[in-house]
N, C-alpha and C positions, 0 to 999 in steps of 0.2 A: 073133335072132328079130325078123322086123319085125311090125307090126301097121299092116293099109292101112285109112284111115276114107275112106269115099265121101263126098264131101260134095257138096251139094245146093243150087240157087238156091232162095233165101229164100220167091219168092212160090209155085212150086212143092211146097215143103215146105208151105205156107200150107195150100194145094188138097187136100193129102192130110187135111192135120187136121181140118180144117174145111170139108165137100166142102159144106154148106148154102149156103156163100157160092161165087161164080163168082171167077177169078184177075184178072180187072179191077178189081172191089170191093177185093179181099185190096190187090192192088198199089196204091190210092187208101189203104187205111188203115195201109201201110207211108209212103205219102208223107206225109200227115196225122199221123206221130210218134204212129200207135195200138198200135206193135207194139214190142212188147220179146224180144230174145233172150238169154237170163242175164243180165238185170237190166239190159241196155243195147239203148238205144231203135237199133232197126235202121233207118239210112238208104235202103236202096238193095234194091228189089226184088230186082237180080242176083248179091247179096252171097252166096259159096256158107259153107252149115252144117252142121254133123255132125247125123244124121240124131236123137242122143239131146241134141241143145239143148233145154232149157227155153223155148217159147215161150208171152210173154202177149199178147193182143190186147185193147183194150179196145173193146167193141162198144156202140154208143149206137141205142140201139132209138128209133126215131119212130114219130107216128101210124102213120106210110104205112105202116110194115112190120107194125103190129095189123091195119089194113083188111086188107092181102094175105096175112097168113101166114106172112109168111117164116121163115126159122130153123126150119123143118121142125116147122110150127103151134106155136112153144112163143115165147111170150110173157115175159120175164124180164127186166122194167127194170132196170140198173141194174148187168145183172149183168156180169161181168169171167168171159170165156172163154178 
């Protein structure tokens, strides 16, 4: 019996998770070492992953994103998504 895992480029999988952010950003905070996939820091946007990986992104909220809104109006310094 086999079992086939689809696996998936990283800043892709990024986009589904996290649709508040756009795949330019996502791929800027894979290169900035903001992203972990099971506990090891993901280098490379086009790295492919099984679609049930563990991933953390750490996100640093600025002024600019309170002025605008972003993150789908929720405001959460600090916090680790």
């Amino acid at each position: 019996m086999y079992v086939i895992v689809a696996l998936v480029l990283l800043d892709i999988l990024l986009v589904e998770r996290f649709p508040e952010f756009n795949r330019a950003t996502l791929q800027r905070f894979i290169k900035d070492g903001r992203v972990k996939v099971d506990g090891a820091v993901a280098k490379k946007a086009n790295e492919k992953y099984d679609r049930a990986a563990k991933i953390d992104v750490k996100v640093i909220i600025t002024a600019q994103h309170q002025v605008f809104g972003r993150m789908s109006g929720k405001v959460i310094p600090g916090k680790r998504i």
